[in-house]
N, C-alpha and C positions, 0 to 999 in steps of 0.2 A: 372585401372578399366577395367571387359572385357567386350568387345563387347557387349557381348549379353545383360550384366547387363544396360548398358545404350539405349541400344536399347527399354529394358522392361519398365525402370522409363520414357524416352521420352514420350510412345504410352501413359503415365497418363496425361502429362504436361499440354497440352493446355487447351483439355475436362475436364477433371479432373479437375484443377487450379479454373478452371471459375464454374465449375456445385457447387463446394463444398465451395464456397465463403458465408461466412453469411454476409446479409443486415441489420442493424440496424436504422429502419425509423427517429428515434432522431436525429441521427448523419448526416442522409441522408439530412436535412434541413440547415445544415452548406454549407458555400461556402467551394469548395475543400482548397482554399489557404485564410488563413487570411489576410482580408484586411493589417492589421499592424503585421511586421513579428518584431519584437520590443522581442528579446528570452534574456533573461537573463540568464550568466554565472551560473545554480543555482549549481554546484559544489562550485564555491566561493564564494556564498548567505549564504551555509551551513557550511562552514569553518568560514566562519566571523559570521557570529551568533554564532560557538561555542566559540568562543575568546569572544566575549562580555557575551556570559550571565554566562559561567563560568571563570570570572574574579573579582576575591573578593575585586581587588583594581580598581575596575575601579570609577572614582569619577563624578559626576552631579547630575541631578534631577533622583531619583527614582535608582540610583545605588549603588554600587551595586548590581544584580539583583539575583545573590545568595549570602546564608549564609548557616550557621554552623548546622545543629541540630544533636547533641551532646549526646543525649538520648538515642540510640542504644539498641532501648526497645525490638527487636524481635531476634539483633543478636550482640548487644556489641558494632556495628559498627556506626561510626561517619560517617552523608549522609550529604553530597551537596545535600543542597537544592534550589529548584523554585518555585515558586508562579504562579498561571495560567497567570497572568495578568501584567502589567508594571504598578506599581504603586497600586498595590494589597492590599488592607487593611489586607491583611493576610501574608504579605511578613514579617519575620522572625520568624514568629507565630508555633512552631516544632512541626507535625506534619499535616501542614496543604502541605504539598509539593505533588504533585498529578503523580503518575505514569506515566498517561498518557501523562505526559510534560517531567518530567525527564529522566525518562530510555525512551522514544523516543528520548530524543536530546542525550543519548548515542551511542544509535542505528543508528539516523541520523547522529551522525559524525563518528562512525565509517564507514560507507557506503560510504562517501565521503574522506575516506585514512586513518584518524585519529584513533592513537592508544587510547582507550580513558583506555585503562588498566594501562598508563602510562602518563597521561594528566597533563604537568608541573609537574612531580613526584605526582600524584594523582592516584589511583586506584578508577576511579570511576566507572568501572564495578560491582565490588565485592560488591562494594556500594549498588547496587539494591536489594542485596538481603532481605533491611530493609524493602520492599516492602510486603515480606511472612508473614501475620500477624499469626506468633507462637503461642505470648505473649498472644493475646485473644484468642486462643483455634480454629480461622478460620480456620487457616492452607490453606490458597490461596492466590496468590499472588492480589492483590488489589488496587486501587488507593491511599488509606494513608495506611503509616505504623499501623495504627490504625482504622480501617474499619469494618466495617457489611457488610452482604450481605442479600440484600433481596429489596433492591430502583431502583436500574437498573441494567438489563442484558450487556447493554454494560459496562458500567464501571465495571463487574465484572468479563467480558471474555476479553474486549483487553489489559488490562495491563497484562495479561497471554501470552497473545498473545505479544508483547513486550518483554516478559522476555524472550521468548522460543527464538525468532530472538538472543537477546542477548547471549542465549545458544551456539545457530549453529555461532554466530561470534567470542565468545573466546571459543573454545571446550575442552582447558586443562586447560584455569584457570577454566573453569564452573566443572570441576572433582575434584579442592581445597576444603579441609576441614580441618580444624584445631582441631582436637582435637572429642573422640567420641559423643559428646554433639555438634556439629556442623553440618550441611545437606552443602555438595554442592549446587550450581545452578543446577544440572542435578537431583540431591536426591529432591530438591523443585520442579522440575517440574513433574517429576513422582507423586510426590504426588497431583499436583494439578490433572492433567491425572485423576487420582485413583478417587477421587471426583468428577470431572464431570463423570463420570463413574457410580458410586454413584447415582447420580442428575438423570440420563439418566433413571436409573431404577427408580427412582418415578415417574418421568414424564411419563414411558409406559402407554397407554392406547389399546384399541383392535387392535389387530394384533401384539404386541408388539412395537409401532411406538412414541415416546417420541414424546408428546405433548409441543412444546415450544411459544406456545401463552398465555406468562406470560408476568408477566411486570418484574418478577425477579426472583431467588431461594435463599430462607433465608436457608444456610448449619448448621445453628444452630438448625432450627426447625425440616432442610432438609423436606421442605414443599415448591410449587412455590405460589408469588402472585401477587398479580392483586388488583390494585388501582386505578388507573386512564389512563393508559394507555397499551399497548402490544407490545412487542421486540419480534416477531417472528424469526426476522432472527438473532438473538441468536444462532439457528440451525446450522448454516453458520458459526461462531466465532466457537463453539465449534466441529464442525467436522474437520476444520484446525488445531485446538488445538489437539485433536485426532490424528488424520493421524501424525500429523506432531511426536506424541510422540511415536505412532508406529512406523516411522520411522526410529528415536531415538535410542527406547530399545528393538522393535522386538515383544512386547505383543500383542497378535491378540486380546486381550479383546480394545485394544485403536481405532483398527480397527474398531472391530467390532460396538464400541459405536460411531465413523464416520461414520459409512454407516446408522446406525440407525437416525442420527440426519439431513443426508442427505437424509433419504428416505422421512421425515416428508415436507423438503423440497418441496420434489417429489409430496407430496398430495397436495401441494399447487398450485403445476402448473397445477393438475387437476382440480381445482377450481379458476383458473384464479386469484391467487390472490398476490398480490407484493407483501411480506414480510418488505418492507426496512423500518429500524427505523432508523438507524446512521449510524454506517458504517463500520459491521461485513459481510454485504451480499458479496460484493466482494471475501472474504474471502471464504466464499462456493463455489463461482463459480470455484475458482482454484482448490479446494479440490476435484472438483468431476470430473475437467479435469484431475488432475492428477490418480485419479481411473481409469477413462476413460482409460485414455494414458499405466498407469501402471498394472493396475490387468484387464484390460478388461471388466472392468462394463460399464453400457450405462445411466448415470446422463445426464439430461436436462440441460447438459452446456448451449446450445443456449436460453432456457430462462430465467437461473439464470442471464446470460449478459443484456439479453435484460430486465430483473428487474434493473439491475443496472445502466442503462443508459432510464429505463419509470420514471412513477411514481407512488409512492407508496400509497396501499391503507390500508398500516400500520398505515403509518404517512399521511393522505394525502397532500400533495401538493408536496410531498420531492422529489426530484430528482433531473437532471439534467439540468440548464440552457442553455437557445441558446438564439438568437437573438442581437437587438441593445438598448442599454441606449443610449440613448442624443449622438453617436456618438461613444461609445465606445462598442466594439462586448466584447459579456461576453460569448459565445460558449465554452461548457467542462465543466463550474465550477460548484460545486457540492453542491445544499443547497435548499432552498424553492423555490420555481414557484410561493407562493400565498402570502407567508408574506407579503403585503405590494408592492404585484406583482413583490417581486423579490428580494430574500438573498441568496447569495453564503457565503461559511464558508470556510475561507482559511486549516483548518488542514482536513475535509475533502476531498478536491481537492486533495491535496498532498496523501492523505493515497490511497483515488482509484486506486491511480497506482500501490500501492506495491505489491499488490496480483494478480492486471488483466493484466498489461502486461507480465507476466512469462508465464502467462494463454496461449500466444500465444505459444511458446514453443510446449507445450503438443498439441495444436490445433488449426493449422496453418489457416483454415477457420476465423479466429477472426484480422489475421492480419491489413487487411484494415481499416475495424470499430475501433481496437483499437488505431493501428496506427495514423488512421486522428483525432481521440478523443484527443491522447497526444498531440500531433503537436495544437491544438486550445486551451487545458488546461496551456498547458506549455507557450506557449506566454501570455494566457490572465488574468495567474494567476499573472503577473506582477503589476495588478491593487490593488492588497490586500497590494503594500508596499509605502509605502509615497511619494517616487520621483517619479511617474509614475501617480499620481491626483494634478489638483491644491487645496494650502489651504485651499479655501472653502471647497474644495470635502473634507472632511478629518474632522472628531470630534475630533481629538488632536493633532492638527498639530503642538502645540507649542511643542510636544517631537519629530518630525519628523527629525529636524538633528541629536539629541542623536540615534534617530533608528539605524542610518549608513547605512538607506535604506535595511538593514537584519532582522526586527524584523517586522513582517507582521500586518495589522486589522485583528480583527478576523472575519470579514465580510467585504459585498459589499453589499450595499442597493443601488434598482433601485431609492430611493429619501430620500433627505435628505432636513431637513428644518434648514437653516441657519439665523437667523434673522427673517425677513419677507419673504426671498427669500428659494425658491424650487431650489435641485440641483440635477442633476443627469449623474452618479452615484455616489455614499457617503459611503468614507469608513469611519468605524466606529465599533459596535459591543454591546453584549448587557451589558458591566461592567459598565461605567459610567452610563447607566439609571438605574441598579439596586443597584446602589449604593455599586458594589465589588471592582471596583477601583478607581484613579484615571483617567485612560488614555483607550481608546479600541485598545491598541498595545497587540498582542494575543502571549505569550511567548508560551500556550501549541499548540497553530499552528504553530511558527514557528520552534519549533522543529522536524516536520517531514519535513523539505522541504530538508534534503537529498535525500530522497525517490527521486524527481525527478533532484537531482546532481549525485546519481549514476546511473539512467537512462539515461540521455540524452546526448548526446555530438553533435557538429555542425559537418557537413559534407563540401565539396566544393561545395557544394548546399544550397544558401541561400532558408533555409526553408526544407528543407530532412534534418531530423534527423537521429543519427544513435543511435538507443536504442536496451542497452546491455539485452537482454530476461535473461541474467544468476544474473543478481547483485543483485536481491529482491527474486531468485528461493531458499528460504529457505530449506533446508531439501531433498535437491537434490542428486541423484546419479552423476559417475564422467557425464562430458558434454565437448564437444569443444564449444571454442566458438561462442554464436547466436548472432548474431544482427538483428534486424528488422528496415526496411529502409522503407518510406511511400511515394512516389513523390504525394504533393497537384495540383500537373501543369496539366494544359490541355494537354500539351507537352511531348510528351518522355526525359529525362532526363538520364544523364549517371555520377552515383556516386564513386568517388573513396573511394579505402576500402581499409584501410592499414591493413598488413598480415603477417609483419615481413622476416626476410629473407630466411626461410625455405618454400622450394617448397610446397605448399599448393592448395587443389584442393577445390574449393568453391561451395558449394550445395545451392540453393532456393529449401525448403520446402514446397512453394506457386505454384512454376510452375513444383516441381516434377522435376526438373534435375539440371545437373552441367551446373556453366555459365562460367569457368575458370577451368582449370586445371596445376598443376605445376606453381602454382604465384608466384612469391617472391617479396619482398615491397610492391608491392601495385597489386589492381586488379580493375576491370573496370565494375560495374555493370550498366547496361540499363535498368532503371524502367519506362514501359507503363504508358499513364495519368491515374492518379487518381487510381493508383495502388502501392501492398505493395511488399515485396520481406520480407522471415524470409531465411538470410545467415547464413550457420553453414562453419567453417575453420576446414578442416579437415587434418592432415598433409598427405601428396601427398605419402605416402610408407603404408600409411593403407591401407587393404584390403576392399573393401564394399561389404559388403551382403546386398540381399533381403531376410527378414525371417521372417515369421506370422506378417507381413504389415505394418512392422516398417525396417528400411533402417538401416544400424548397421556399424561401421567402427572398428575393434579392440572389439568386446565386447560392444562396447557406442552405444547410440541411437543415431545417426542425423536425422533422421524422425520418429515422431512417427504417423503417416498415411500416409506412404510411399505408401498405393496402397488403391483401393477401393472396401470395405468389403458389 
């Protein structure tokens, strides 16, 4: 690197580092260091839950937890099926198997290594595409292979959102098609694209600004409605959806229907208003860092985050939990403030991350806040699986050895009533009181909890993590590898980074400069208290440029606010 170049990125580092750091006052109410550092393997959380719930021989109570539906009504093809629930009064009921559980637990074990295009001689990628409801004329891909649309916005953009991830992880089997009567995965996504596309142009209202304060869009009437409730950030699901299929196929019309769905966004933060209904908002915020980052637009990243970690005045009470139950900190987890004074929902926990920690990547100001978010999420989401509450705590503890401690509640209630006795905290969930299952063991939450196995890894730092910013960066151009490192200590702390054997010069995007050069095996990072470092590995014979305020080595980004604009 020449002189001069690291002499320029220096004079950013300190001033810079600090001035451009976002504060998130939610987060700011956490202790830097969790009381209980208690971090679960959840790489091998998510590998053992996929061995048990796709194991057709596996034998006890409520197993096993797939079966066969054989009907192949949208594409010929025979789906592995799952039921939301363990013990699900709808469990081999064909059609009743819900996107949002299946093709995530594809997508979650693919993310944690597993081929799942050849799972025990099973193709269950290709599998998903029974998801695309053809046969009734929808044409999107949807929660049942047999679906409407027009009851909620969420379930009718995240299993799109799902399928598209499953896109970007097999890209030549998603190019297979059999025969001219046949669509690839990549030909069904385009189509869904095209449709919300569609959708976008109804929704315009003045200025041309698609109005998404519906409660859903019925594509049959292609009309939006409104019943009893509003999924504004909708917005947010479909401008990811968008960007991500411009990405893709290069249409400026997919673009263009992203920026549209993110400006509506934009009106919102003019009127102070949270969007959040479930759990598509996250999904915007990266969408509009990556505009940011890549085409140079200027989206209210900093308060789509800070919607994602307040509370919402969609849904009111929804957001983010802190504090103490009876002894057990619930800091991170992601569900009601007011149910009942306090419900975290294990599959949203896990989903927060897939789209905000990438977010750091494109904008490195979010390192800290997200960073110490994960770090209290990631240990405290331990509470959602049976070995980690006692009995009592727990509405179906008599399945909790079948769990294998991998099959999560689909909640955490601040109280539970056991008998005559008040407990707290109570995992549990809402199937047995509405009478959907047997058990409140949550199959469609535990399906995503790869999401934070391909995140997270332990470091020689009890408590510093080192999370991968590229594993969940869907639809990404090429990248060296990021890692984002968060010390919770009072203290300065010095992390090792392994780096392989080629000489490698190692960049903080946080402090604006190189903190090693020419490493091989391993390198030595010193992270300030209560501070983040985002490392990019850059191989030590690239050249670096400074060039319009993005830092470049080879053609690649390694900073993308290399300087200050």
């Amino acid at each position: 690197m020449k002189r001069g170049l690291a002499l320029v990125i220096a004079a950013f580092s300190a001033f810079f580092a600090l001035a451009q750091e976002v504060q998130i006052l939610s987060l700011e109410a956490f202790p830097s260091l969790p009381p209980v550092l208690e971090l679960r393997d959840w790489r091998e959380v998510a590998r053992e839950y996929t061995s048990l719930v796709f194991d057709l021989s596996a034998q006890g109570d409520f197993l096993p937890l797939c079966w066969w539906d054989k009907r192949g009504i949208n594409f010929g093809l025979d789906h592995l099926a799952l039921a939301a629930y363990v013990g699900d009064h709808r469990h081999g009921r064909d059609g009743a198997q819900e996107a949002i559980n299946v093709i995530a637990a594809v997508r979650s074990a693919t993310l944690v290594g597993l081929d799942m295009s050849n799972w025990q001689g099973l193709n269950l990628v290709t599998m998903q595409k029974e998801f695309f409801n053809k046969a009734n004329g929808q044409n999107l891909v949807l929660n049942n292979p047999s679906a409407t649309t027009g009851s909620s916005f969420w379930y009718e953009i995240y299993p799109s959102i799902l399928f598209a991830i499953l896109c970007y992880q097999y890209p030549e089997l998603a190019q297979v098609k059999k025969g001219p009567d046949d669509l690839s995965m990549w030909e069904i996504l385009k189509i869904v694209a095209e449709r919300w596309c569609e959708a976008i142009e109804v929704l315009k209202g003045e200025g041309g600004i698609p109005d998404f304060s519906w409660q859903a869009f019925d594509f049959a009437r292609m009309q939006p409605v409104y019943r009893w409730w509003r999924e504004p950030d909708a917005a947010a699901g479909v401008a990811w959806l968008l960007y991500s299929a411009y990405l893709a196929f290069g249409d400026p019309r997919y673009l263009e229907g992203a920026e549209e769905a993110l400006m509506f966004l934009e009106s919102l933060v003019v009127q102070n208003y949270n969007p959040l209904y479930e759990l598509l908002l996250p999904y915007g915020a990266l969408a509009a860092a990556r505009l940011n980052a890549e085409l140079g637009r200027n989206y209210s990243v900093e308060a789509f985050v800070r919607w994602c970690f307040g509370v919402s005045q969609a849904r009111p009470g929804w957001g983010m939990l802190s504090g103490e139950w009876d002894g057990y900190r619930v800091d991170g987890l992601i569900g009601s403030l007011t149910d009942q004074e306090g419900y975290a929902f294990s599959m949203n926990t896990f989903v927060w991350a897939e789209p905000l920690v990438p977010l750091v990547r494109y904008d490195p100001r979010f390192a800290r806040p997200i960073g110490k978010w994960l770090l209290h999420a990631a240990v405290n989401a331990r509470l959602f699986y049976a070995p980690y509450l006692p009995a009592t705590h727990q509405s179906s503890a008599f399945w909790a050895e079948t769990s294998r401690g991998v099959v999560p509640y689909e909640g955490l209630r601040r109280w539970g009533v056991v008998g005559w006795d008040v407990v707290s905290p109570y995992a549990t969930g809402d199937a047995i009181k509405n009478k959907w299952a047997k058990t409140d063991f949550s199959l469609y939450s535990g399906s995503h909890a790869g999401v934070f196995g391909a995140l997270i890894a332990q470091t020689n730092v009890e408590g510093i993590l080192r999370v991968d910013l590229l594993a969940t960066d869907y639809f990404r151009g090429p990248a060296y590898p990021t890692y984002l490192f968060y010390n919770p200590y009072s203290e300065e702390k010095t992390v090792e980074i392994l780096i392989g054997p080629e000489p490698t010069n190692v960049y903080d995007a946080v402090r604006k400069e190189f903190v090693a050069q020419g490493a091989q095996g391993q390198a030595l990072l010193s992270l300030p208290p209560d501070a983040a470092a985002v490392v990019v590995l850059i191989p030590a014979e690239k050249e670096v440029v400074l060039r319009d305020g993005k830092l470049w080595a080879d053609g690649i980004v390694v900073d993308w606010r290399a300087e200050k604009k």
